[in-house]
C-alpha positions in Angstrom: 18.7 -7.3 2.0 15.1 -5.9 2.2 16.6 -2.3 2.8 15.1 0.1 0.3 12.7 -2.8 -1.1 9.1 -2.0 -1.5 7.3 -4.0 1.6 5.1 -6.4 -0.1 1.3 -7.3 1.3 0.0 -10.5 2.0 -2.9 -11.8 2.8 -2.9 -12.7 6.8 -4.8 -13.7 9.3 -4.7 -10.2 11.8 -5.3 -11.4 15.5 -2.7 -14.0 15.9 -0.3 -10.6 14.6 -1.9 -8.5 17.3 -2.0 -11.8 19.9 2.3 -12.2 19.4 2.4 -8.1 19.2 1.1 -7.9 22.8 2.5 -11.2 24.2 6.3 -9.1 23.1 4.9 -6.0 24.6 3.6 -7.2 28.0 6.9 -9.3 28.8 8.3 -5.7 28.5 5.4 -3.3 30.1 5.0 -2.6 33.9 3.4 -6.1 35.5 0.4 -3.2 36.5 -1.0 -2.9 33.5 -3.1 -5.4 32.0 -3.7 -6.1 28.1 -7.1 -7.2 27.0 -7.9 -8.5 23.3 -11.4 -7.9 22.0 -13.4 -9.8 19.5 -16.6 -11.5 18.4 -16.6 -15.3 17.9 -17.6 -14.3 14.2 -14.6 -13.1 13.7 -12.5 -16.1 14.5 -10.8 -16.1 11.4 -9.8 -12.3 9.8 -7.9 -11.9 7.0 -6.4 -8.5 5.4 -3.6 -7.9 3.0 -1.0 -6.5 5.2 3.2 -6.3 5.6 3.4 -8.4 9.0 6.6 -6.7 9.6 5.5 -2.9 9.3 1.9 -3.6 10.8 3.6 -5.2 13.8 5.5 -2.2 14.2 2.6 -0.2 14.5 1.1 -1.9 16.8 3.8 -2.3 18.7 4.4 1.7 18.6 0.5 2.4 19.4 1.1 0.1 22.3 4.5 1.9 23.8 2.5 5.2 23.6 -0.3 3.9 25.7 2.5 2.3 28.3 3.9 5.3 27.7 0.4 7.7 29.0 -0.3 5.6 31.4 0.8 6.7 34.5 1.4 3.8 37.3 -1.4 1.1 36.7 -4.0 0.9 33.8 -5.7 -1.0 31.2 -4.9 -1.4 27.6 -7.6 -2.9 25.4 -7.3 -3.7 21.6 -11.0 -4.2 20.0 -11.5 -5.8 16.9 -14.6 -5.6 14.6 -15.9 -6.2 11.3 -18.4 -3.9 9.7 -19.0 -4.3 5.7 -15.5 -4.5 4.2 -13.7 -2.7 6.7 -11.7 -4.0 9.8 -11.6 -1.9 12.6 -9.0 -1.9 15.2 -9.0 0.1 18.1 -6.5 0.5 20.6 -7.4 2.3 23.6 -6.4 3.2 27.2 -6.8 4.9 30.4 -3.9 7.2 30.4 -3.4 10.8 30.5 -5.2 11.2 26.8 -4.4 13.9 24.0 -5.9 17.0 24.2 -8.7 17.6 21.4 -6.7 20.6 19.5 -3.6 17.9 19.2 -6.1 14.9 17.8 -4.7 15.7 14.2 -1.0 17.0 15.1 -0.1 13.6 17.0 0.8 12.0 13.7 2.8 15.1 12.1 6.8 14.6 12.1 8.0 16.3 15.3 5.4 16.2 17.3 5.8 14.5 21.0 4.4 15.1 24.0 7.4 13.2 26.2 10.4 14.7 27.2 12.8 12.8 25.1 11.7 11.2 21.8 11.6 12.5 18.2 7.7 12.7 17.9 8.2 10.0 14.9 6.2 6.7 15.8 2.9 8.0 15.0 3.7 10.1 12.3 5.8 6.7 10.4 2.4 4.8 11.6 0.2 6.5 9.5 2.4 6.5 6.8 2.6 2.6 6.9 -1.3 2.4 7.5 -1.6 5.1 4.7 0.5 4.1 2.2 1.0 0.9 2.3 -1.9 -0.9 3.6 -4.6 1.3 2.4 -6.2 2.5 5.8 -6.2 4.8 8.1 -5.6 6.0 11.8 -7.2 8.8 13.8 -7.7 9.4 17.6 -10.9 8.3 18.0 -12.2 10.1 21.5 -9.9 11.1 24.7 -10.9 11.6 27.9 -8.0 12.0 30.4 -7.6 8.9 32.7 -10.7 7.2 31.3 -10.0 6.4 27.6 -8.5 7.0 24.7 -8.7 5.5 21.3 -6.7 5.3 18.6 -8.3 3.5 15.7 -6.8 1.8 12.6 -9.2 0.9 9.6 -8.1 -1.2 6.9 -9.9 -3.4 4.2 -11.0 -6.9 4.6 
C-alpha cells in the first residue's frame, strides 16, 4: 500500500535506529569484524525528522559496503555528534578505501567497484539523504586499510 506514496518524516530519536540497524547487520556480517557505536553522554537523547524506513536502509547499505571493503577482519565504527543544528553521522572502516578521483563518482548510478552489483546503493542513498531528509553524504577521508569515512549530515 505505501508503493508510490511520498515517505513521510517524523521526528525520531536516531541512535536506537542506528543501535537495531547494526544489531540486523552484525547477526549477518563475518563474526571478525566488530561494530562500535560512538557518542557523547550529551547526546543521550537525538532527535531528527527522518523516514525510519528509508534511513534504515541507508544505513544498512553504508554498512554492507564497509562488510563489503573489508577484506577478512576489521572494524566498523559509526560516530555520532552534535555540532549547532546539524547531526553528524559518520560511518567508517578499515577496508580497502575509495580512491580520491572516485570520492564524488561513488554515489553516481552505475558506479561499483565489486564484481557483481548494479552500483545503485549509494547513488539511491544520497537521494534518500538528499531529498528526502534534507542532508547530505560525502566520503569524508580514505586511506586504504586504515579508514574510511563516509559521513551523513542532517538537521537536528
Amino acid at each position: 500500500s505505501k508503493i508510490g506514496s511520498q515517505p513521510t518524516p517524523e521526528l525520531i530519536e536516531i541512535i536506537p535506529i542506528i543501535h537495531k540497524t547494526i544489531d540486523y547487520i552484525k547477526k549477518r556480517a563475518s563474526k571478525n569484524i566488530q561494530f562500535k557505536l560512538v557518542f557523547s553522554d550529551q547526546i543521550k537523547v537525538l532527535k531528527t525528522n527522518i523516514c525510519v524506513e528509508l534511513f534504515s536502509w541507508v544505513t544498512e547499505n553504508i554498512l554492507k559496503n564497509s562488510i563489503d571493503s573489508i577484506q577478512t577482519e576489521g572494524l566498523i565504527t559509526i560516530s555520532i555528534m552534535k555540532k549547532k543544528e546539524s547531526i553528524i553521522l559518520d560511518f567508517s572502516d578499515n577496508g580497502k578505501g575509495i580512491l580520491k578521483s572516485n570520492h564524488k563518482n561513488i554515489f553516481e548510478p552505475g558506479y561499483t567497484s565489486k564484481k557483481r552489483g548494479w552500483g545503485l546503493g549509494l547513488s539511491l542513498s544520497k537521494r534518500i539523504i538528499k531529498e528526502y531528509h534534507e542532508g547530505r553524504i560525502f566520503v569524508l577521508k580514505s586511506t586504504p586499510f586504515k579508514e574510511t569515512t563516509i559521513r551523513i549530515i542532517l538537521k537536528s
